[in-house]
OpenMM code with the backbone's topology and positions (N, CA, C; nanometers):
from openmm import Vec3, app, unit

residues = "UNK UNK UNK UNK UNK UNK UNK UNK UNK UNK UNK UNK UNK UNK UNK UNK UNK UNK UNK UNK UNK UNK UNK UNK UNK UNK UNK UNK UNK UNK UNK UNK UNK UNK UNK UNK UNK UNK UNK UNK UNK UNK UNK UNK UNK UNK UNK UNK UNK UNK UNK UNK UNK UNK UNK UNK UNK UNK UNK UNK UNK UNK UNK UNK UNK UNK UNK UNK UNK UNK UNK UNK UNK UNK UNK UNK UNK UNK UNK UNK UNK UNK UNK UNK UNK UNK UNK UNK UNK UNK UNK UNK UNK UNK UNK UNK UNK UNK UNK UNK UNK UNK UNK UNK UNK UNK UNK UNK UNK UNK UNK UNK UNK UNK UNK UNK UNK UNK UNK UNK UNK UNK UNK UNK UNK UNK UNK UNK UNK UNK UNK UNK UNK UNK UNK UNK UNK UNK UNK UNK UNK UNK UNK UNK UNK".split()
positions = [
    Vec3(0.0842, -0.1183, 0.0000),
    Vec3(0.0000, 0.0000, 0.0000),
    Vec3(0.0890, 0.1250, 0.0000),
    Vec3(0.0645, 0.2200, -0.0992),
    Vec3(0.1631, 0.3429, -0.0988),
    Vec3(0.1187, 0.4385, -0.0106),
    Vec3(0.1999, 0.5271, 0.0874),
    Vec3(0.1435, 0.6190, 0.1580),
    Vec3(0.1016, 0.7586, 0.0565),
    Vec3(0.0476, 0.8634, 0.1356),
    Vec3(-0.0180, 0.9881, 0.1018),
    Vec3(0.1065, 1.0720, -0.0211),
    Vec3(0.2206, 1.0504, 0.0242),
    Vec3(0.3247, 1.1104, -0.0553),
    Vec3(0.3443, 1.0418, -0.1140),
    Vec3(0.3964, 0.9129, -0.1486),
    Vec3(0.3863, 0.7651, -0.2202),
    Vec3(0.2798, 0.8349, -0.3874),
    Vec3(0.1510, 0.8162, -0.3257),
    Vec3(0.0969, 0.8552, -0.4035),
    Vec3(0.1121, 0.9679, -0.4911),
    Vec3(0.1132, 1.0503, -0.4035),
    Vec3(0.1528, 1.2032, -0.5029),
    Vec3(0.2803, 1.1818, -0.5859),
    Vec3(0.3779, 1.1418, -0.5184),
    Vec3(0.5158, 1.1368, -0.6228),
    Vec3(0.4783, 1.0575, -0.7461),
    Vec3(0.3834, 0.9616, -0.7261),
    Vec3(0.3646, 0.9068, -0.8650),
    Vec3(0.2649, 0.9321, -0.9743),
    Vec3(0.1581, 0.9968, -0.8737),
    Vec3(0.0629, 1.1370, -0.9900),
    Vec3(0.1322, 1.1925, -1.0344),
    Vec3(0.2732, 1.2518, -0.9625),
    Vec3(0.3291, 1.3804, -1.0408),
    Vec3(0.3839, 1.3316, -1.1761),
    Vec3(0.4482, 1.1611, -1.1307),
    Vec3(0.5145, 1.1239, -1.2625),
    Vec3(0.4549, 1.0784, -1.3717),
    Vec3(0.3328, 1.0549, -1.3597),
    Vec3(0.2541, 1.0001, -1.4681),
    Vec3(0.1836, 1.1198, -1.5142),
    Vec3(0.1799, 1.2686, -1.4636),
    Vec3(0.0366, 1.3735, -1.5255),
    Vec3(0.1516, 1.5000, -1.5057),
    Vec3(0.2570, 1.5123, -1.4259),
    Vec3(0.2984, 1.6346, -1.4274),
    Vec3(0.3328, 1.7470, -1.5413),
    Vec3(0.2475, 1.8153, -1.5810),
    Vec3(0.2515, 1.9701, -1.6647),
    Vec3(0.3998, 1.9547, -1.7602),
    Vec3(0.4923, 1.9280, -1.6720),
    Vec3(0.6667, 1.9907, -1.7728),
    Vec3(0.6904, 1.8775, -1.7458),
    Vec3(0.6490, 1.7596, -1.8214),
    Vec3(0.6677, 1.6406, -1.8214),
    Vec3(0.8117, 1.6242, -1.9596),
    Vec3(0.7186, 1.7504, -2.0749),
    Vec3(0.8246, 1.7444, -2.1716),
    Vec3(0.9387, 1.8468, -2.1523),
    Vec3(0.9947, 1.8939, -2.0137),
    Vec3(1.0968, 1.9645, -2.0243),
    Vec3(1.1837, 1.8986, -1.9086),
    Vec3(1.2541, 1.7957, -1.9720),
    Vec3(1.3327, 1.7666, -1.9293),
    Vec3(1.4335, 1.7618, -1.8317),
    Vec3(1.4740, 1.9304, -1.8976),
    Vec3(1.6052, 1.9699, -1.8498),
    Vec3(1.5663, 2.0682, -1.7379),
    Vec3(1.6329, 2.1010, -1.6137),
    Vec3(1.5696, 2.0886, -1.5198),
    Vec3(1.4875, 2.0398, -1.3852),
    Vec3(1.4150, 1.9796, -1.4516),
    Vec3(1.2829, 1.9175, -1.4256),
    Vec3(1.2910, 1.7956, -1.3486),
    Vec3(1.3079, 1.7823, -1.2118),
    Vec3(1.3887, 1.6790, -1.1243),
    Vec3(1.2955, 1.5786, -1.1461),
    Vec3(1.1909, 1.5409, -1.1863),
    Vec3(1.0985, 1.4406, -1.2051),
    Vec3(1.1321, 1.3846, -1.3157),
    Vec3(1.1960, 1.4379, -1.4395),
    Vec3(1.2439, 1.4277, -1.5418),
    Vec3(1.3301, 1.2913, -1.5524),
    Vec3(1.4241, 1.2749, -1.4144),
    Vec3(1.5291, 1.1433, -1.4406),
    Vec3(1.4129, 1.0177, -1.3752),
    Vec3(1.3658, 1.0418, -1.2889),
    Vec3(1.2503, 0.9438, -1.2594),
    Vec3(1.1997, 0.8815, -1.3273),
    Vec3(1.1263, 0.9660, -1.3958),
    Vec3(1.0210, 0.9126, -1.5326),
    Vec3(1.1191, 0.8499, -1.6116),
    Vec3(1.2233, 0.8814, -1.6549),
    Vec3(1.3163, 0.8248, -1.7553),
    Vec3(1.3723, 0.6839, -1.7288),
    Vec3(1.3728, 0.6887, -1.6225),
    Vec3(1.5031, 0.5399, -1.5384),
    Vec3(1.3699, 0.4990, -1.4785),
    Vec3(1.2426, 0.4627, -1.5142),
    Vec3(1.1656, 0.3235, -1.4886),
    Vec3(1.0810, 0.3357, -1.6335),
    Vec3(1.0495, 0.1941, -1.6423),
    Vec3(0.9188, 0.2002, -1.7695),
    Vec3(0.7978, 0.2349, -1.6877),
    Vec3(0.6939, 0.3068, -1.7739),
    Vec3(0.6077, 0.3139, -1.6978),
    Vec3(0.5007, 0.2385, -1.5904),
    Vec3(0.5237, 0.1008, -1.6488),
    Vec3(0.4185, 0.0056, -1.5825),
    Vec3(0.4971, -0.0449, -1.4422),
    Vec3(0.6486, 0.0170, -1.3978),
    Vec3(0.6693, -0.0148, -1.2722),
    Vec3(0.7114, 0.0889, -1.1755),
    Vec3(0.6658, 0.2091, -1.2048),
    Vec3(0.6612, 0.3198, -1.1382),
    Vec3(0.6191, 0.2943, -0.9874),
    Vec3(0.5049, 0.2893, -0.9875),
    Vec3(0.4204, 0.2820, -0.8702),
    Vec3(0.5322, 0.1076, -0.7888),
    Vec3(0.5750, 0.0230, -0.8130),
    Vec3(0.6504, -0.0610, -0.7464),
    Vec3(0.7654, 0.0048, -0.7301),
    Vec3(0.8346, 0.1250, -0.8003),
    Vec3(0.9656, 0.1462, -0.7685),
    Vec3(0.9686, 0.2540, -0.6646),
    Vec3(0.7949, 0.3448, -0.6485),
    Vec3(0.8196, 0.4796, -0.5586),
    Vec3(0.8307, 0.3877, -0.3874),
    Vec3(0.7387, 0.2542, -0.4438),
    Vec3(0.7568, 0.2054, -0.2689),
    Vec3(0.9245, 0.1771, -0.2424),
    Vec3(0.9928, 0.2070, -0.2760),
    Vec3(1.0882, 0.1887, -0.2366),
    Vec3(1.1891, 0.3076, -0.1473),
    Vec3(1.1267, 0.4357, -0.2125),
    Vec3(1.1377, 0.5654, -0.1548),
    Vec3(1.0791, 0.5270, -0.0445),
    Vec3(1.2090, 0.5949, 0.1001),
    Vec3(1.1219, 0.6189, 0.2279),
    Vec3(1.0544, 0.7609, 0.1915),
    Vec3(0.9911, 0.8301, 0.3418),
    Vec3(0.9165, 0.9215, 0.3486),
    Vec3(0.9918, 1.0784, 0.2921),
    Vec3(1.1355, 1.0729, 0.3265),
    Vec3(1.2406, 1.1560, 0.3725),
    Vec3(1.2219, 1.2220, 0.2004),
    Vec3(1.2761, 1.0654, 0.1457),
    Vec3(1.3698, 1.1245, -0.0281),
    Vec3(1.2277, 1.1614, -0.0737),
    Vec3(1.1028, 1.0777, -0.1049),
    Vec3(1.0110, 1.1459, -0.1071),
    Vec3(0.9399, 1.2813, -0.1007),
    Vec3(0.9857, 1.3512, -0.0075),
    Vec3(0.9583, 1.4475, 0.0532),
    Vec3(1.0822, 1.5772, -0.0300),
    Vec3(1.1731, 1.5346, -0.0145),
    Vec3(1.2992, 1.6078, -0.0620),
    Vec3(1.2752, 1.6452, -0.2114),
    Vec3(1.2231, 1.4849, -0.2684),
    Vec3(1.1896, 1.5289, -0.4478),
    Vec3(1.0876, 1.6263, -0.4595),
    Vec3(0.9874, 1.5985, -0.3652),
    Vec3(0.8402, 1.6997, -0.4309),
    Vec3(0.9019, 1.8240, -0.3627),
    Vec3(0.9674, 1.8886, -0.2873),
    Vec3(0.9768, 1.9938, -0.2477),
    Vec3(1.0715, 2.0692, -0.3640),
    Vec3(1.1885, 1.9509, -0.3975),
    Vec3(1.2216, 2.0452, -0.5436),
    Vec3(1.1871, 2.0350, -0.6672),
    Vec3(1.0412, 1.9384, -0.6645),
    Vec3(0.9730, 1.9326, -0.8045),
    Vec3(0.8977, 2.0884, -0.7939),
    Vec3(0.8400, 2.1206, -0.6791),
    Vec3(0.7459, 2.2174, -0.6422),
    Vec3(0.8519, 2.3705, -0.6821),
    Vec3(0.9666, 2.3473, -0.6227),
    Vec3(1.0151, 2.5078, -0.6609),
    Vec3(1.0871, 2.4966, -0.8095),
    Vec3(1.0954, 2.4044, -0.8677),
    Vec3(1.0953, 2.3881, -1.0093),
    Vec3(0.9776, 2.4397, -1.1102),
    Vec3(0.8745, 2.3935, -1.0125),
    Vec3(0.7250, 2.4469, -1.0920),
    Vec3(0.6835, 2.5625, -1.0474),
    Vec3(0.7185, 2.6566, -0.9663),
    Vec3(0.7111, 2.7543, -0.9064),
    Vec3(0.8125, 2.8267, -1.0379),
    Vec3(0.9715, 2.7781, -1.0435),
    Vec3(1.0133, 2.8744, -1.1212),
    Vec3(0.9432, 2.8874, -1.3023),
    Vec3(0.9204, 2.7612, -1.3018),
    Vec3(0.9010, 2.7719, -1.4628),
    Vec3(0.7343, 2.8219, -1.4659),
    Vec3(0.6712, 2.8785, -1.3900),
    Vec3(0.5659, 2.9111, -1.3672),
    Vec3(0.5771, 3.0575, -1.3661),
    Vec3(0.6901, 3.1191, -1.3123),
    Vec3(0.7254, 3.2467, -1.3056),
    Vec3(0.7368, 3.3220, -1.4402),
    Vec3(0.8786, 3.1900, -1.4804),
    Vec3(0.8955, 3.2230, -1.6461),
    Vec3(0.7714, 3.2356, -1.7441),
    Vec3(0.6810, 3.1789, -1.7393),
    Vec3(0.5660, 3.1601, -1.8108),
    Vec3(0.4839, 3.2437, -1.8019),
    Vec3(0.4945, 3.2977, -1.7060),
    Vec3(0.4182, 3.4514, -1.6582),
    Vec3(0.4843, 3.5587, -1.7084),
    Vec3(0.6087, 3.6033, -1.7237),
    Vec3(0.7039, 3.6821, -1.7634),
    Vec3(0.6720, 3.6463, -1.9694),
    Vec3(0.6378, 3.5466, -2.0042),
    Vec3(0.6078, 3.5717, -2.1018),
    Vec3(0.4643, 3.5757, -2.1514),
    Vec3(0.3950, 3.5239, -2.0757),
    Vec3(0.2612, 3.5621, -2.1135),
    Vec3(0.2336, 3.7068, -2.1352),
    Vec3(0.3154, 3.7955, -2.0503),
    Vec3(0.2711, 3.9400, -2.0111),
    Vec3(0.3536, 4.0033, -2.1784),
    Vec3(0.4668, 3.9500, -2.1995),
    Vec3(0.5411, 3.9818, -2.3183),
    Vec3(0.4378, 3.9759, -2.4125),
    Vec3(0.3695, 3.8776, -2.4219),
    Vec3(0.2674, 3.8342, -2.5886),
    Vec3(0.1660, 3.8977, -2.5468),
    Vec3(0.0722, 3.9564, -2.4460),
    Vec3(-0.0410, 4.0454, -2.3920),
    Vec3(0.0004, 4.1880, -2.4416),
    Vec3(0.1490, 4.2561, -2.4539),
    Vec3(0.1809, 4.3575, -2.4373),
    Vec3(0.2140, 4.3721, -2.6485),
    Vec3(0.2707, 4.2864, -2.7005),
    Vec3(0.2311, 4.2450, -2.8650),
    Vec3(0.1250, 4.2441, -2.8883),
    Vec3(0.0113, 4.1735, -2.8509),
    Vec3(-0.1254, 4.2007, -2.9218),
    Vec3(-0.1680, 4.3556, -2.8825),
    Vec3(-0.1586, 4.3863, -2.7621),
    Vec3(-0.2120, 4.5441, -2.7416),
    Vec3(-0.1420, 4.6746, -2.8200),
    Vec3(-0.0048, 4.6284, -2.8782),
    Vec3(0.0839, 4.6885, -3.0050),
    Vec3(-0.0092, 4.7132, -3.1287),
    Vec3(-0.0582, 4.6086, -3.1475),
    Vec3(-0.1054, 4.5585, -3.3041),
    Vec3(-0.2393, 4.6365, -3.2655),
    Vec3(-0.3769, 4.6701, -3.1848),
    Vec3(-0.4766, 4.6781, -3.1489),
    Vec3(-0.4731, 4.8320, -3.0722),
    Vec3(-0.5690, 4.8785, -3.0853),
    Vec3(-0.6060, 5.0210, -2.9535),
    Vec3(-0.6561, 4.9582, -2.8833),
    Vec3(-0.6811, 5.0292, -2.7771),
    Vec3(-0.7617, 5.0265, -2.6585),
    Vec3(-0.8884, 4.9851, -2.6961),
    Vec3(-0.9536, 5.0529, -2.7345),
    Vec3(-1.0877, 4.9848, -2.8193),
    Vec3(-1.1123, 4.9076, -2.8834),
    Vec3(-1.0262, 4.8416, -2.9336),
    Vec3(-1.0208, 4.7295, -2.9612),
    Vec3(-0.9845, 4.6442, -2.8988),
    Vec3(-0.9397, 4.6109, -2.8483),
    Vec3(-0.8707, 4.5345, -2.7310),
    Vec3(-0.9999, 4.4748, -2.6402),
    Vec3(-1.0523, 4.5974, -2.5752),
    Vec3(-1.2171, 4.5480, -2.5574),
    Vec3(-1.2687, 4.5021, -2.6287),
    Vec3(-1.3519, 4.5314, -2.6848),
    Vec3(-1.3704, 4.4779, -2.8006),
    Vec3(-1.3481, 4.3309, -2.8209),
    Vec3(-1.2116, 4.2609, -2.8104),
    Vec3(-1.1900, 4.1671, -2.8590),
    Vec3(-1.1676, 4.0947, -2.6827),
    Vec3(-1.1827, 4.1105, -2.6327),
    Vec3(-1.2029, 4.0863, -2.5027),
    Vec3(-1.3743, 3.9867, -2.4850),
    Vec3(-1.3997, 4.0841, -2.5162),
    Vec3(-1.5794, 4.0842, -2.5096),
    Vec3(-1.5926, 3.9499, -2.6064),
    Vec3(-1.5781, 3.9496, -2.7072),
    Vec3(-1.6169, 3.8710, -2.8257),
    Vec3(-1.5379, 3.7253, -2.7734),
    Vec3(-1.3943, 3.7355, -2.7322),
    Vec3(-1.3514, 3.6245, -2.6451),
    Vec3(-1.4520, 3.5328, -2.5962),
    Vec3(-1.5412, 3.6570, -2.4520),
    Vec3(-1.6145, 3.5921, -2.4023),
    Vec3(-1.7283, 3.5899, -2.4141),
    Vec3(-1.7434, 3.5119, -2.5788),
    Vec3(-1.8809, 3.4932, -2.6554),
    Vec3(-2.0002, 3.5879, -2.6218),
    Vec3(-1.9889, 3.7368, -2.6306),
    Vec3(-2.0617, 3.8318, -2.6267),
    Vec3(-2.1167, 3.8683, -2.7949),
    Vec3(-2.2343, 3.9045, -2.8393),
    Vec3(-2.2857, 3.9405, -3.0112),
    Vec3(-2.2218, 4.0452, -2.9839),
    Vec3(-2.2451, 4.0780, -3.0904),
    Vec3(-2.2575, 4.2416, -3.1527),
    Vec3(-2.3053, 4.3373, -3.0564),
    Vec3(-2.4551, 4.3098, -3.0507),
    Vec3(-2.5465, 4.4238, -2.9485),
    Vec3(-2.4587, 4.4161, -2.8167),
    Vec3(-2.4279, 4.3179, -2.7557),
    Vec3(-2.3882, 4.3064, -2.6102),
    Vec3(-2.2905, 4.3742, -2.6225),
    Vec3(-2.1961, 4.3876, -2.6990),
    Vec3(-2.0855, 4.4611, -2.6627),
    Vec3(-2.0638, 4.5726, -2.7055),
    Vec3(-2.1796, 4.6101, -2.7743),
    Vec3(-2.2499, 4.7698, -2.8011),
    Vec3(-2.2511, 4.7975, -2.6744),
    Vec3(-2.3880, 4.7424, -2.6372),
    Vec3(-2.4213, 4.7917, -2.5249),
    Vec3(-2.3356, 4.7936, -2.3902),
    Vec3(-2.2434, 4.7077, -2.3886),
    Vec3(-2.1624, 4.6561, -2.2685),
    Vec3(-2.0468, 4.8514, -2.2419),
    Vec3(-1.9936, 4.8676, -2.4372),
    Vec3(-1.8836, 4.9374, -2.4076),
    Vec3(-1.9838, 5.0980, -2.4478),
    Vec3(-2.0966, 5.1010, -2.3888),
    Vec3(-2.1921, 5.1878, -2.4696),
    Vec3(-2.1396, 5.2899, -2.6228),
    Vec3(-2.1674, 5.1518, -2.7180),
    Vec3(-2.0903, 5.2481, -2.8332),
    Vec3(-2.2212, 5.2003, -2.9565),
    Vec3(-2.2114, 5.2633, -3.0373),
    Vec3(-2.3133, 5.2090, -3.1706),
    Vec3(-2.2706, 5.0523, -3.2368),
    Vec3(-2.3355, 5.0252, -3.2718),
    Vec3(-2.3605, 4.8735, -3.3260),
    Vec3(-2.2652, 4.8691, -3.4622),
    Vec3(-2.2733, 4.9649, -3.5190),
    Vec3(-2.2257, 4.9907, -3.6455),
    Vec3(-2.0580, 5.0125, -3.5864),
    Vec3(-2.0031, 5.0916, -3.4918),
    Vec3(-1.8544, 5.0946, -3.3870),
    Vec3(-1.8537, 4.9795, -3.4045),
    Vec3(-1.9247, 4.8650, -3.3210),
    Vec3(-1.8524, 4.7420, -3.2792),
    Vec3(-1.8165, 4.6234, -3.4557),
    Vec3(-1.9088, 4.6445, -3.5561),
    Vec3(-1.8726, 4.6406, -3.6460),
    Vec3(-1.7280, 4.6495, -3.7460),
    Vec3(-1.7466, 4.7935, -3.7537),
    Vec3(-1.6197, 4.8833, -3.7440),
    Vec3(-1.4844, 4.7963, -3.6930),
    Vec3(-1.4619, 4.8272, -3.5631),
    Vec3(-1.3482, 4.7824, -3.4858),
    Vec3(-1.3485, 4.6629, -3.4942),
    Vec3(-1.4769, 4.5592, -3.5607),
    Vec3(-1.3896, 4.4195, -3.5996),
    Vec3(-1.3589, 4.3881, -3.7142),
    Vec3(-1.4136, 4.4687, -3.7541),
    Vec3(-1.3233, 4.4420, -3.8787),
    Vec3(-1.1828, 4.4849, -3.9137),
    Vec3(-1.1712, 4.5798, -3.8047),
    Vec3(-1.0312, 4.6304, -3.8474),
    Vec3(-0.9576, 4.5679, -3.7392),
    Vec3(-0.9605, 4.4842, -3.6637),
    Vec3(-0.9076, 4.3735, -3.5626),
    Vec3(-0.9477, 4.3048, -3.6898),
    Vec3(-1.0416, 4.2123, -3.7247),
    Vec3(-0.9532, 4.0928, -3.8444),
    Vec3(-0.8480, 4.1511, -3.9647),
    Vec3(-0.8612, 4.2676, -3.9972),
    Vec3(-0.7716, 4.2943, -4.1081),
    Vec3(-0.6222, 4.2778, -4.0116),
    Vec3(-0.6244, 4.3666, -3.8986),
    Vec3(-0.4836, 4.3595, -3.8201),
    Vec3(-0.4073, 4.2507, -3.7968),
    Vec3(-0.4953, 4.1605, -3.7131),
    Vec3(-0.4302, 4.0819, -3.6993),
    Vec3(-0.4483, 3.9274, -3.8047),
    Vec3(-0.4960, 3.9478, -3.9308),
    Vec3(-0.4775, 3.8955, -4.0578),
    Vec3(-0.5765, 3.7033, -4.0105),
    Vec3(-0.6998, 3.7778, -3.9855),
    Vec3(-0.7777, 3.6450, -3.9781),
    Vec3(-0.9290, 3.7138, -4.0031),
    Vec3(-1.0314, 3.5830, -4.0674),
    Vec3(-1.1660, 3.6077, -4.1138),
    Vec3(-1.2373, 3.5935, -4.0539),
    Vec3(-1.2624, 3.4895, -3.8990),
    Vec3(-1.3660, 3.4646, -3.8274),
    Vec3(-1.3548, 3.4745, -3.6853),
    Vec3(-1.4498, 3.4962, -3.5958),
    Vec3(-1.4512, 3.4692, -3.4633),
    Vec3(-1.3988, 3.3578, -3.3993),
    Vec3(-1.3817, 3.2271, -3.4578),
    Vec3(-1.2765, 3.1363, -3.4160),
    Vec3(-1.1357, 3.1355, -3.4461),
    Vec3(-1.1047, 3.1877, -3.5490),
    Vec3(-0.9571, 3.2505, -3.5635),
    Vec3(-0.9248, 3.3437, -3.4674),
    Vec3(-1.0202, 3.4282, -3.4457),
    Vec3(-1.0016, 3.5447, -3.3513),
    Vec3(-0.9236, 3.4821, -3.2107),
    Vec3(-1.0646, 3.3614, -3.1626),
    Vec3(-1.0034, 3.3004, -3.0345),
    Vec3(-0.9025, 3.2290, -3.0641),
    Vec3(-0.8700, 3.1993, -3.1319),
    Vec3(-0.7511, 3.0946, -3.1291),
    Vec3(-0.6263, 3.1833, -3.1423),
    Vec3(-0.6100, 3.2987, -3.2161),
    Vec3(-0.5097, 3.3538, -3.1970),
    Vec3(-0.4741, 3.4010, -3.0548),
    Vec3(-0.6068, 3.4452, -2.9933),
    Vec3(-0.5480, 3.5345, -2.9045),
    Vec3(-0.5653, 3.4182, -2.7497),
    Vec3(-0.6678, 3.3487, -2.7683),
    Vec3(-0.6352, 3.2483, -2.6204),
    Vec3(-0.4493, 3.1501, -2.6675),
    Vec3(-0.4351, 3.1220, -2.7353),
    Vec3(-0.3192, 3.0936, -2.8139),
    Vec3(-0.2115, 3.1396, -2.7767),
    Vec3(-0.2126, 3.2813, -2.7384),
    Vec3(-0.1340, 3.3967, -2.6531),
    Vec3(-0.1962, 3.4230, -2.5317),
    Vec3(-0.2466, 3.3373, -2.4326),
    Vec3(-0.2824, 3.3408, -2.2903),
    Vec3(-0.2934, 3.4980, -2.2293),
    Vec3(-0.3699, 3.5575, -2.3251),
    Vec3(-0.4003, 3.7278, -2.2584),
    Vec3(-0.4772, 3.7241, -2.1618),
    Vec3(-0.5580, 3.6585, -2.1617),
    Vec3(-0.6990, 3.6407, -2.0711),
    Vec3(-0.6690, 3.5494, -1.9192),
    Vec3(-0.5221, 3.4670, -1.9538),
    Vec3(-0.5357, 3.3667, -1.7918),
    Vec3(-0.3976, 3.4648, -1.7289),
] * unit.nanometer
topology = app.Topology()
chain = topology.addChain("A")
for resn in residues:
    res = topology.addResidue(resn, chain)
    for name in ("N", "CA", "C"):
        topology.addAtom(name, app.Element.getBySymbol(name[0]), res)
C-alpha cells in the first residue's frame, strides 16, 4: 500500500505539466530510469524523507518555470495590445467571451455599427476572417489567464 506522498510522487510522474521539459525538471530522471508500468513498485521503495525532498524540489521547479511563463505571457499580452487600440482590445475581449454584436455595443456603450467597425479592423490587423480565428489567436497567446 503506498502512503499519502507515495501517491503524489507518482501522480506527479505520470500527469505532471513539464513532463516534456526535461532539463531541469527533477521528475524528469525518474520518469526516464523506470518504464512506466513499474513506477508505482519502484516509488515504494522511496522512504518518506527522499520522497519528501523530491516533491519539495519538483514544487520550486514548478514555481520557477511558472514564473517564467508569466514573464512571457505578459510579453505576448503587451504584442497584441501593439497591433490593437484600446478599443479594440475590448472589443476583442468581449467577443472572447462569446458576447454578439449588441452586447458589446451595449456593454462598451458604443453604436452597433462601432462594434462592427473595430472588428473588422481587428480581423484585417491581426490577418484572420472569423470569430474562431479570432479566439484561437489570441487564447493561443494566454491574454486572458
Amino acid at each position: 500500500m503506498l502512503s499519502e506522498n507515495q501517491k503524489r510522487f507518482t501522480g506527479l510522474l505520470y500527469s505532471c505539466p513539464l513532463q516534456g521539459c526535461v532539463n531541469g525538471c527533477v521528475l524528469g530522471f525518474y520518469r526516464n530510469s523506470f518504464p512506466v508500468y513499474k513506477i508505482a513498485r519502484q516509488v515504494k521503495k522511496f522512504n518518506e524523507t527522499e520522497i519528501l525532498t523530491i516533491l519539495n524540489k519538483h514544487e520550486n521547479c514548478f514555481k520557477k518555470r511558472n514564473a517564467e511563463f508569466h514573464i512571457v505571457k505578459i510579453n505576448r499580452q503587451l504584442e497584441i495590445k501593439k497591433i490593437l487600440t484600446e478599443r479594440q482590445f475590448q472589443v476583442v475581449k468581449l467577443i472572447c467571451k462569446n458576447h454578439t454584436n449588441n452586447e458589446v455595443a451595449e456593454k462598451l456603450k458604443i453604436s452597433l455599427h462601432t462594434v462592427v467597425n473595430h472588428r473588422r479592423k481587428i480581423y484585417k490587423r491581426l490577418n484572420i476572417n472569423s470569430v474562431k480565428e479570432l479566439k484561437c489567436k489570441i487564447l493561443k497567446k494566454d491574454i486572458f489567464y
